[in-house]
TORNU-837710 format. One record per residue (C-alpha): residue number from 1; residue in three letters; chain; y, x, z. Coordinates in pm, 1 decimal, padded with zeros to 6 digits. Layout:
NUM; ALA; A; Y; X; Z
...
***
This chain:
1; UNK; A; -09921.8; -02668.3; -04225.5
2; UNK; A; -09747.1; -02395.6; -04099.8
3; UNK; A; -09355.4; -02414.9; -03998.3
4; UNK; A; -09143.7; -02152.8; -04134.2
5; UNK; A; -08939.0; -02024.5; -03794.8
6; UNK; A; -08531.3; -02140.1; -03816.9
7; UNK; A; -08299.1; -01875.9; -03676.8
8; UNK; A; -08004.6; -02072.1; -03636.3
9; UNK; A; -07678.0; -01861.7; -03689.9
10; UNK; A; -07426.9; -02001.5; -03456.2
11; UNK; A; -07164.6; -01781.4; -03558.9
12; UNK; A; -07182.3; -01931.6; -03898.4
13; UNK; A; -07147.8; -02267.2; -03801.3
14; UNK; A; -06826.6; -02120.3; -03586.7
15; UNK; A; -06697.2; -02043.3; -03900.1
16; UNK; A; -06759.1; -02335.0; -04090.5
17; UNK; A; -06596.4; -02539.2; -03801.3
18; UNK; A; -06304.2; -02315.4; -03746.4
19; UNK; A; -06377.4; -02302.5; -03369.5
20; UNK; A; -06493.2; -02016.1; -03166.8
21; UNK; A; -06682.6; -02158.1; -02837.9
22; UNK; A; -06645.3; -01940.0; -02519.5
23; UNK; A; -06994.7; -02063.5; -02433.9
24; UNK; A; -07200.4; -02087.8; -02762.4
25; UNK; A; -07483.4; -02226.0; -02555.6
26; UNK; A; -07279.6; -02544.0; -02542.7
27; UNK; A; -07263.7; -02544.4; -02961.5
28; UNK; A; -07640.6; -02466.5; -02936.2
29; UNK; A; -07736.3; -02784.4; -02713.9
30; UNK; A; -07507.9; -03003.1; -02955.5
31; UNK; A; -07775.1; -02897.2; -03223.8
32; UNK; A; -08096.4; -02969.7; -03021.3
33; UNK; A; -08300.8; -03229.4; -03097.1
34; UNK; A; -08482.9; -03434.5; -02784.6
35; UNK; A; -08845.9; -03246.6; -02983.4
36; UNK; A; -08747.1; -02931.2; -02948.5
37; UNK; A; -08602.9; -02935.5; -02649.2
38; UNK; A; -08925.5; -03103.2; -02499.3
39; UNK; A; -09072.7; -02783.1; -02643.3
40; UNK; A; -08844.5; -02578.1; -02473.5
41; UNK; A; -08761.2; -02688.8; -02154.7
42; UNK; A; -08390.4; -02658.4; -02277.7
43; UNK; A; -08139.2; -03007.2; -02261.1
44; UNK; A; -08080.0; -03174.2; -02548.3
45; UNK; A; -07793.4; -03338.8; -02721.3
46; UNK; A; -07795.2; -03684.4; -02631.9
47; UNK; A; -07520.9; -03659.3; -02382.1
48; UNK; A; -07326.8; -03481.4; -02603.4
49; UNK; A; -07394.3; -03756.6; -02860.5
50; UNK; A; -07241.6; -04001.4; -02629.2
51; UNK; A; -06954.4; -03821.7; -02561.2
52; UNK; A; -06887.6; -03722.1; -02941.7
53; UNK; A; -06926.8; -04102.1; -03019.4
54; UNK; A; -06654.4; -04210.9; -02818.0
55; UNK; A; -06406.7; -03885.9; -02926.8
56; UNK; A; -06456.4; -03978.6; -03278.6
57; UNK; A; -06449.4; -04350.8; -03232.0
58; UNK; A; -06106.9; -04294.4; -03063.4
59; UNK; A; -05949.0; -04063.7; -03335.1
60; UNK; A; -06068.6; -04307.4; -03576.2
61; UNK; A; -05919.9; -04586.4; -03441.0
62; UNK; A; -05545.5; -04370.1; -03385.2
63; UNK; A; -05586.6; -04295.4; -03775.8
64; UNK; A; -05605.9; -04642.5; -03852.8
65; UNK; A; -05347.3; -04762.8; -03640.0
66; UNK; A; -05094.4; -04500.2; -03777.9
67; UNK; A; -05180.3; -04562.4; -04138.6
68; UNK; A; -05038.0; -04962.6; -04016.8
69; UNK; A; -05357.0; -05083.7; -04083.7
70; UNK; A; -05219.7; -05473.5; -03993.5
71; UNK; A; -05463.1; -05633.1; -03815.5
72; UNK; A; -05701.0; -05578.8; -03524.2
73; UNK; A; -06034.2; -05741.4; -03702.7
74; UNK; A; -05897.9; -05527.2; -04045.0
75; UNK; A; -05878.4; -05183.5; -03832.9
76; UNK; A; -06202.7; -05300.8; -03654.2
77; UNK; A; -06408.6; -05344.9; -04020.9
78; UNK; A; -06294.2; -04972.6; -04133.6
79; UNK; A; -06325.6; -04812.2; -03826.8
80; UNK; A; -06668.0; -04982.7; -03841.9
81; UNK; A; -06726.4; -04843.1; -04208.9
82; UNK; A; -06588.8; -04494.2; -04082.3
83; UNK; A; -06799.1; -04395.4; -03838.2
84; UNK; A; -07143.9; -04583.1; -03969.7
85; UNK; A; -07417.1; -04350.4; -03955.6
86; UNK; A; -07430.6; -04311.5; -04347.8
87; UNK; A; -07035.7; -04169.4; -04294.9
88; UNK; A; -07143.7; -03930.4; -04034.7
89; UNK; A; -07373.3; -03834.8; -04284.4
90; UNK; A; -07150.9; -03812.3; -04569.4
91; UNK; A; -06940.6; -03578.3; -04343.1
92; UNK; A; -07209.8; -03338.5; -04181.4
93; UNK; A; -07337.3; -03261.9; -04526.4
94; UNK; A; -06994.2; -03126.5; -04589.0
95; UNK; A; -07043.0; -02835.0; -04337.1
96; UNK; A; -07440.1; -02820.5; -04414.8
97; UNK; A; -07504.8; -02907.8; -04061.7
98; UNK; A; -07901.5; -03037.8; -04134.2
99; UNK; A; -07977.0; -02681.7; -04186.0
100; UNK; A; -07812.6; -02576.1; -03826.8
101; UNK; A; -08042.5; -02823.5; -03657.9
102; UNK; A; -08285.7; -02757.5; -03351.0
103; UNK; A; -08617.9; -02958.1; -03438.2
104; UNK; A; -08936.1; -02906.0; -03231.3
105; UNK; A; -09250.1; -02912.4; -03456.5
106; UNK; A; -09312.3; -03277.1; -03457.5
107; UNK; A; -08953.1; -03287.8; -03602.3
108; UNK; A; -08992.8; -03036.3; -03886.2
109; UNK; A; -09321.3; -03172.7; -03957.4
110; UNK; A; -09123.3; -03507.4; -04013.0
111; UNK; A; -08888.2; -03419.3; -04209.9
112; UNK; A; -08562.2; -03448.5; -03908.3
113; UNK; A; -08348.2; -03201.6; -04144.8
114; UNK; A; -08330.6; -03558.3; -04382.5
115; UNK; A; -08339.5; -03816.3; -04086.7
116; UNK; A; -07976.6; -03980.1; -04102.4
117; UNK; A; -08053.6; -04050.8; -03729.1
118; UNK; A; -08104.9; -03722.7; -03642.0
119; UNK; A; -07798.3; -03554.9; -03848.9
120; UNK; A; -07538.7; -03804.3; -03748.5
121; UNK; A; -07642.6; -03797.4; -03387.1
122; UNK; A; -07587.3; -03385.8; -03419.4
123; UNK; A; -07214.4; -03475.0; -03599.4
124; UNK; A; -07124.2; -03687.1; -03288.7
125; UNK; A; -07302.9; -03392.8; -03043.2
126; UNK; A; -07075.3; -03147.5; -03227.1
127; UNK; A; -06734.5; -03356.6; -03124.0
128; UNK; A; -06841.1; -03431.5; -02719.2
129; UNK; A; -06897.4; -03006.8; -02760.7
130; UNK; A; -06568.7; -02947.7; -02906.5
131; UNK; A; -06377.1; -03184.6; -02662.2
132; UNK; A; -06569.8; -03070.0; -02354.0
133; UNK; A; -06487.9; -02695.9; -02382.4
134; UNK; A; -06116.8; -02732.4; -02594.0
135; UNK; A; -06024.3; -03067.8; -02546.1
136; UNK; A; -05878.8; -03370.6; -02725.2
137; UNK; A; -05622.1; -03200.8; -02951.3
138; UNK; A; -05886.4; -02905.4; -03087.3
139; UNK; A; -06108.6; -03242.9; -03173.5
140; UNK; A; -05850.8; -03385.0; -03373.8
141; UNK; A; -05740.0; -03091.6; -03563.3
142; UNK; A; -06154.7; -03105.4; -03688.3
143; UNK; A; -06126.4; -03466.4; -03702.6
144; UNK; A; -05864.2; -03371.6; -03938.7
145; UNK; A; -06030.0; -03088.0; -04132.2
146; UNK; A; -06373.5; -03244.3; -04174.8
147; UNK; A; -06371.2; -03630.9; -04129.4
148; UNK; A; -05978.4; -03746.4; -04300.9
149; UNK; A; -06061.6; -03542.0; -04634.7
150; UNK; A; -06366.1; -03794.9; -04690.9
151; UNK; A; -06244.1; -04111.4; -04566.3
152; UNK; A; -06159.9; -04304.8; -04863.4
153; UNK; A; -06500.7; -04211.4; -04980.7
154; UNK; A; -06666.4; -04355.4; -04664.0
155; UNK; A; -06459.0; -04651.0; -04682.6
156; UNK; A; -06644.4; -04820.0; -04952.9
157; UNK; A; -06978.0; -04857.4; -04750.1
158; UNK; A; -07080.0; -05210.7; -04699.9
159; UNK; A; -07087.8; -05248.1; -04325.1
160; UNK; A; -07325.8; -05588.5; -04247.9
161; UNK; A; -07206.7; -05584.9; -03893.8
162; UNK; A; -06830.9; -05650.2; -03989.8
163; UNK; A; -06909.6; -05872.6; -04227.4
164; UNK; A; -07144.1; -06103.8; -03960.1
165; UNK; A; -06846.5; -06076.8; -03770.7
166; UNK; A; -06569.0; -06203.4; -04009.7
167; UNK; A; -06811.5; -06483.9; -04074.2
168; UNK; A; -06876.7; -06624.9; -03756.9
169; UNK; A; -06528.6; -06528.7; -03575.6
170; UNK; A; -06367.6; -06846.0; -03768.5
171; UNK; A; -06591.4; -07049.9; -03528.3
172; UNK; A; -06484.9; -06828.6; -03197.5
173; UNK; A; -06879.1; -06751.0; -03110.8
174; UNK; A; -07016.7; -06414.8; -02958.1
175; UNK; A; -07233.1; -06220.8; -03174.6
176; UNK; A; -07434.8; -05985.2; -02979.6
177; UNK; A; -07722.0; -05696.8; -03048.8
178; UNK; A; -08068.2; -05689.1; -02859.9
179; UNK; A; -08314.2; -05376.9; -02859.5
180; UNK; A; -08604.4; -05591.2; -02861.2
181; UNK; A; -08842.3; -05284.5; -02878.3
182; UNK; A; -08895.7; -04876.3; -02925.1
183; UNK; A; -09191.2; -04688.8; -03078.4
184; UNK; A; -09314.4; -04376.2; -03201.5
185; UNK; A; -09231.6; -04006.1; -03067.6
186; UNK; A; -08846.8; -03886.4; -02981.2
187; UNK; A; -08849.9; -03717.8; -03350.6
188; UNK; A; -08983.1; -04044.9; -03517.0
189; UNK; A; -08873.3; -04311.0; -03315.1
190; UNK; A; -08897.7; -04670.3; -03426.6
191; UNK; A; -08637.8; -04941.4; -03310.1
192; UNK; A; -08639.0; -05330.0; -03315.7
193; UNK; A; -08326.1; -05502.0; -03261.3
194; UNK; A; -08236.5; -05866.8; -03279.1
195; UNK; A; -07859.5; -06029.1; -03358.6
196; UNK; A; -07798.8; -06354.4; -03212.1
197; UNK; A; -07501.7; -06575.9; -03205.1
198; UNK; A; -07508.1; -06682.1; -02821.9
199; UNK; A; -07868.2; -06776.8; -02738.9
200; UNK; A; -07971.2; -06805.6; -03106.6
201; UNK; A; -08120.3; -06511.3; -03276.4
202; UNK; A; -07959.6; -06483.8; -03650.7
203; UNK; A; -08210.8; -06197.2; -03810.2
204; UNK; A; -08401.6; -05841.8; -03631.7
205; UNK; A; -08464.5; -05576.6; -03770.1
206; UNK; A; -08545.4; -05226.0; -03774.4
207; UNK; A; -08470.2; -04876.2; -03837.4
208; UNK; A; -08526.1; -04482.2; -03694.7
209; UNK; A; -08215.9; -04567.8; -03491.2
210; UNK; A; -08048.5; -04791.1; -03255.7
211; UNK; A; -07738.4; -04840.2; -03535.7
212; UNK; A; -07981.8; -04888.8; -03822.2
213; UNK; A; -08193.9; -05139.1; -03687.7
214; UNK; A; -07833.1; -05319.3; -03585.8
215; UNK; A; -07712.6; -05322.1; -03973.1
216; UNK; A; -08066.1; -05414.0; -04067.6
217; UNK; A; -08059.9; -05724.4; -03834.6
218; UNK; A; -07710.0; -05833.9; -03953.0
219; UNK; A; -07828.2; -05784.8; -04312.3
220; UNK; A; -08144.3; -06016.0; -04252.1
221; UNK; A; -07916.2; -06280.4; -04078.9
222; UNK; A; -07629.9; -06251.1; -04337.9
223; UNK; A; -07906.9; -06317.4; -04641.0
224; UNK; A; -08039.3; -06604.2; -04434.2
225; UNK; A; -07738.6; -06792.0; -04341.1
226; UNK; A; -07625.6; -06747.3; -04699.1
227; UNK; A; -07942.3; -06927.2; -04833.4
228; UNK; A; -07872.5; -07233.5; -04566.0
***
């Protein structure tokens, strides 16, 4: 099979995010994927990832808390449902950002331009750009443009996690999440993860990421503790 080559236009994507970067290199790595940068010899955007994570995880939670969401476990379930990989999603497709991505061939061949994994990890690379060259107001203000249009939309996803939290906080016990294992290639990863309620493990499961496999394993242990 032979890969059609992707030109990406930065300057488009400027346009779409209302943001002009003084290094465009730093919008580029937000859009490179760990398979084509292995290709490349260029850094990818898992750093950025981390950073954008936090950024939007913050503005979230100061959305919430002005809209008087009452109580911490209520601002904790949307914030949750807000920033789940399927609402990253929901808002990169807004701004067509799957066709901006940087996929080495393994990722093309694999179809990464559909991979929720892959977009919303781009979504949250695009953010840790943003605040790293303009900071934490030019962040919010596309917080604002691209994320707060959508969010009653996003706020109807079922979110396992929260729920395997509501029904074990009554009791007062720590639920926790365990990568229990990792396969496959960086653009078709496979991951394992197990939930357990202190030492006990509740349900695993898996998913082509970390976040995935975590709402698979809460949805495993939330259908078995409903049948006991």
């Amino acid at each position: 099979m032979k890969l059609k080559k992707v030109v990406i236009n930065i300057k488009q994507l400027e346009q779409l995010l209302e943001i002009e970067f003084k290094d465009p290199d730093l919008l580029k790595q937000a859009l490179t994927h760990a398979s084509y940068a292995n290709e490349h010899d260029s850094d990818d955007n898992e750093r950025l990832e981390f950073l954008g994570d936090a950024v939007i995880g913050l503005l979230m939670g100061e959305l919430l808390f002005k809209k008087g969401v009452p109580t911490e476990g209520e601002m904790s379930k949307k914030r949750a449902q807000a920033v789940c990989e399927e609402a990253l999603n929901q808002y990169a497709q807004k701004i067509n950002l799957p066709q901006y991505l940087l996929l080495g061939k393994g990722g093309e061949l694999s179809n990464g331009r559909e991979n929720p994994s892959i977009i919303a990890d781009a979504f949250e690379a695009i953010f840790g750009a943003v605040f790293v060259e303009k900071g934490l107001n030019e962040a919010k203000k596309l917080f604002n443009r691209i994320v707060v249009p959508h969010l009653d939309q996003v706020l109807t996803i079922k979110d396992h996690k929260s729920t395997l939290q509501e029904l074990v906080q009554t009791d007062r016990r720590n639920i926790s999440y365990h990568l229990e294992s990792q396969t496959g290639p960086s653009h078709d990863r496979i991951f394992s993860v197990s939930v357990r309620m202190d030492d006990i493990i509740l349900g695993t499961g898996k998913g082509k990421s970390k976040k995935e496999a975590e709402q698979n394993a809460a949805k495993e242990a939330l259908s078995i503790l409903a049948k006991e």
